[in-house]
C-alpha positions in Angstrom: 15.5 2.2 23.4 13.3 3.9 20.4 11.3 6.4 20.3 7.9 7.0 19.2 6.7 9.5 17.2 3.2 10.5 17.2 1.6 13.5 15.2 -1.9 14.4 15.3 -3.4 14.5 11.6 -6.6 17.6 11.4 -4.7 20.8 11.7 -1.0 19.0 11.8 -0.2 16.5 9.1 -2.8 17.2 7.0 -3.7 20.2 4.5 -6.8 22.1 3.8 -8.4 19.6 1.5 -8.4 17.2 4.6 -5.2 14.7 2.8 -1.5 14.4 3.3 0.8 16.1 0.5 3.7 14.2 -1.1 6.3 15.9 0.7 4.9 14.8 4.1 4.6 11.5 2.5 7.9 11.4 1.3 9.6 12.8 4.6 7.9 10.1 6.8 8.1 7.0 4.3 12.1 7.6 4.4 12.6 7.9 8.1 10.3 4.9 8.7 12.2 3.0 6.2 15.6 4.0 8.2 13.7 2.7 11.2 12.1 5.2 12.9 8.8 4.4 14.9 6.0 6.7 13.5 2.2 6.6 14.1 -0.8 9.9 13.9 -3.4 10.3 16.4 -7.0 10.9 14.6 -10.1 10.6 15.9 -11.2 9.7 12.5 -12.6 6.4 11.4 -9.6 3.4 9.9 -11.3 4.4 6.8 -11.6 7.8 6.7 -7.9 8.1 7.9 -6.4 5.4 5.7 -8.0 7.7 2.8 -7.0 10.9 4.7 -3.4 9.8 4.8 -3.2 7.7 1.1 1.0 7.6 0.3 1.9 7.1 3.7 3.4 3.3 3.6 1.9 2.8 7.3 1.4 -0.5 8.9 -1.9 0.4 10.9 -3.6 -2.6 12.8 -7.1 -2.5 13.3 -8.2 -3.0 16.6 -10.4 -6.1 17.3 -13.6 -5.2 19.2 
């Protein structure tokens, strides 16, 4: 079984000016690669986030209404 790891973005993943830095990016994009399960919590719009969180290679669905 895999684990999922979840990570809040305002106040946890992301800086002062309100965007990921390239670190984080990095960090995540190569553990994700090597197959770990990652996602955020926001309750920020898909477009406000997607901008909020621009390096990340994510795979976010929207959700159908």
């Amino acid at each position: 079984m895999k684990t999922l790891y979840v990570s809040y973005l305002d106040g946890t993943l992301l800086r002062s000016d309100a965007k990921t830095c390239e670190f984080t990016n990095q960090v995540i994009n190569q553990l994700t690669s090597e197959g770990m399960l990652f996602s955020y919590a926001t309750a920020r719009s898909y477009l406000t986030a997607t901008k909020a969180t621009k390096g990340l290679n994510a795979k976010m669905k929207k959700k159908k209404s």
